[in-house]
N, C-alpha and C positions, 0 to 999 in steps of 0.2 A: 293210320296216323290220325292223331285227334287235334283239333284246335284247342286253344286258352278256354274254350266253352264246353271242351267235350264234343265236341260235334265231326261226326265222320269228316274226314279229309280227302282220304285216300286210302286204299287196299290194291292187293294186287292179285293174281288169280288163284294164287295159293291159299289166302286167306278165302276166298271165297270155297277152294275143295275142302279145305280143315275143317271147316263147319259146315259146309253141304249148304250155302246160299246159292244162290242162284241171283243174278243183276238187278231182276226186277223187282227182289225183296230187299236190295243196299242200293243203296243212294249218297250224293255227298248231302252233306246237314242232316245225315242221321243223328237224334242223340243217342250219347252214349247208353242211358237208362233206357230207351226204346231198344239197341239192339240186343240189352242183356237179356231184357224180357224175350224178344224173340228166340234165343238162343236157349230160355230157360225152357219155353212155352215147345220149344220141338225138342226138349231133352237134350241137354249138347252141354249144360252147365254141370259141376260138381253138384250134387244134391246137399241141399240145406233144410232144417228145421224151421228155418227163420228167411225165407229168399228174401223181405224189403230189407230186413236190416243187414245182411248178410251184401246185399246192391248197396248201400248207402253207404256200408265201410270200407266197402273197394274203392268208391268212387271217391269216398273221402280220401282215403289214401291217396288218392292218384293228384290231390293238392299239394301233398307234401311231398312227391316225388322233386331231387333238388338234381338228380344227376341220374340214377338208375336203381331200380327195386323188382328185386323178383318174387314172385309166388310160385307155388306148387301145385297146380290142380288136379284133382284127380275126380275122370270122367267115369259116365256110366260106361258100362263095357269093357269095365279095368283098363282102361287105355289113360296113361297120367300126359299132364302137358307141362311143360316149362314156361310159364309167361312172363317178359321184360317189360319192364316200363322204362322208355328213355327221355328224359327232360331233354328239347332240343332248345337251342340258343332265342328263337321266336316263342320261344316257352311252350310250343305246342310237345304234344308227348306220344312217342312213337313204341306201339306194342308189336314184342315178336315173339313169336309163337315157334318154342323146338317141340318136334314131336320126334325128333328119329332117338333110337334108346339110348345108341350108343352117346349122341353128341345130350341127352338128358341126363344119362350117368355122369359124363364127363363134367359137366356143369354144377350138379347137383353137389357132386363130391368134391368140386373147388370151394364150392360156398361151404362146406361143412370144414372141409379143413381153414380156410379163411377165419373163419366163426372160430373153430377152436384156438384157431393161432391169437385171436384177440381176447378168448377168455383164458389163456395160459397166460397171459400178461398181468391178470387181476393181482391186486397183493390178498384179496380176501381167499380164501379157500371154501370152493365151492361145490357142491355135491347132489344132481337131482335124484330124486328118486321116483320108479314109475308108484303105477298101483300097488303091484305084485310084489314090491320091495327091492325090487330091483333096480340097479345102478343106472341110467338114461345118460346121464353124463356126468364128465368131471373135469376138474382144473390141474394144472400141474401144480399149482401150490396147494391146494388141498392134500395131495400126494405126498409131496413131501412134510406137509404139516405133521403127517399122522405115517409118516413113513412107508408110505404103501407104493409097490412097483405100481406102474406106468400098466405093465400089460394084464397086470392082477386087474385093473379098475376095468382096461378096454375088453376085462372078460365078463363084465356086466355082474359082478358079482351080488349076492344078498347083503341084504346089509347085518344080517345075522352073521355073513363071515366076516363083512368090516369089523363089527364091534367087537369080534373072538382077538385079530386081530390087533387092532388096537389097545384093548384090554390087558392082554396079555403082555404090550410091550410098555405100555404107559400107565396101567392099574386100571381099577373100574369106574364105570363112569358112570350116571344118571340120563347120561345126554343122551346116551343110546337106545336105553329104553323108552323116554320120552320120543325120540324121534319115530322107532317103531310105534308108539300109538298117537301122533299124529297121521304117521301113515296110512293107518287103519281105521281112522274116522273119516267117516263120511261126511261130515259139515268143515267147507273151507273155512281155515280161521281169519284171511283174509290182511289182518297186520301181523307181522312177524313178532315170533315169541322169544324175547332174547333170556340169554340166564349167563352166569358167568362158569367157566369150568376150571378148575384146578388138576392137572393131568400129576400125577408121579413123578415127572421128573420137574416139578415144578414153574412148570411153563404154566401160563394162563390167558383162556380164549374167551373172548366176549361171542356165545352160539349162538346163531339165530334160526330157528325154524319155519316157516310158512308151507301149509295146505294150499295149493292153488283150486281154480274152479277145476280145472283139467283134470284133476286126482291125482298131479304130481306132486312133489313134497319137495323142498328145496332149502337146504340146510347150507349156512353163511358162516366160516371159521375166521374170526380175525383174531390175531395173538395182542394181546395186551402187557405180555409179560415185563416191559421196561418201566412201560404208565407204573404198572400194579409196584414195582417195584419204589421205583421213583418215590411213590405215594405212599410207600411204608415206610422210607427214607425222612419223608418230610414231616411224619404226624410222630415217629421217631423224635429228631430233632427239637419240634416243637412241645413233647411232652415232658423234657430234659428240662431241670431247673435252671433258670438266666442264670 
């Protein structure tokens, strides 16, 4: 447990086997940045390119902790860890460390379906894509935007066979080949590329594209088709002699 300052509180014997200390290398009024170092300096942290900055954003995190945030780490020796951070009522913040696999499966796969359950809620229709062009994730409104089964997407398909897809039930599109070569550029574009699409059945989506750093790709479907409509409606109207 750490104080408002970061500063060692309290551990208990487990924490000391987890990471192989020993009493007279922890102390209470450790800081935090001193044990990380320790723990980097005998090999026991996830390896980083960047260890200050990589310590400065955990620790930064660890302010915005308002209730509880987990991470993922994964150690040398392929050994992964589960770590919690819990905001306690004295505002001090209490870390717990699972290591056993089953109760790290169990955990990891609540926060994933958790996660999903909140992006199936979005109205946007959402779509990542890894390197390889392959599916990472999806929303259920994306799914049904472009009418695509539920277990077609959780089979991590191409998006070569989205677009075939799609294509074939809605007519051809730009979007798709546009998205295939962001995919496949190497420089993050950084602000999203929007354009508008007019499908076949005359639906109409305002797309947006973004390259992330990561080399993921992540495509954003909002339907527009009432605005657009609306708005032919009213420029209609308005071009009509008084």
């Amino acid at each position: 447990m750490f104080d408002s300052n970061n500063r060692l509180k309290f551990y208990n014997p487990a924490f000391e086997q987890l990471w192989g200390l020993s009493g007279d290398r922890l102390h209470a009024e450790t800081a935090a940045t001193d044990l990380l170092d320790l723990l980097r300096s005998s090999g026991k942290l996830p390896e980083q390119l960047d260890f200050a900055s990589w310590k400065h954003d955990l620790l930064q995190s660890w302010k915005k902790v308002s209730r509880r945030s987990h991470h993922l780490w994964h150690l040398p020796g392929g050994r992964s860890i589960l770590v919690e951070f819990t905001r306690l009522p004295n505002d001090a913040l209490l870390a717990s460390f699972v290591t056993d696999q089953l109760q790290l499966t169990a955990r990891v796969n609540a926060q994933r379906a958790a996660f999903q359950a909140a992006f199936d809620l979005l109205d946007s229709g959402i779509v990542i894509f890894g390197l390889d062009g392959r599916v990472v994730q999806s929303n259920a409104t994306f799914a049904r935007q472009w009418a695509l089964p539920r277990h077609f997407l959780d089979s991590k398909p191409h998006l070569n066979a989205i677009a075939s897809s799609c294509c074939a039930r809605f007519g051809v599109s730009e979007i798709w080949r546009q998205l295939a070569n962001t995919i496949n550029t190497d420089t993050p574009n950084g602000e999203p590329i929007v354009q508008e699409i007019i499908r076949g059945d005359g639906h109409t989506y305002a797309a947006s594209r973004t390259r992330l750093s990561d080399g993921t790709t992540v495509a954003v479907f909002d339907e527009t088709t009432d605005f657009t409509k609306f708005e032919k409606a009213r420029m209609e109207s308005a071009a009509r002699p008084a």
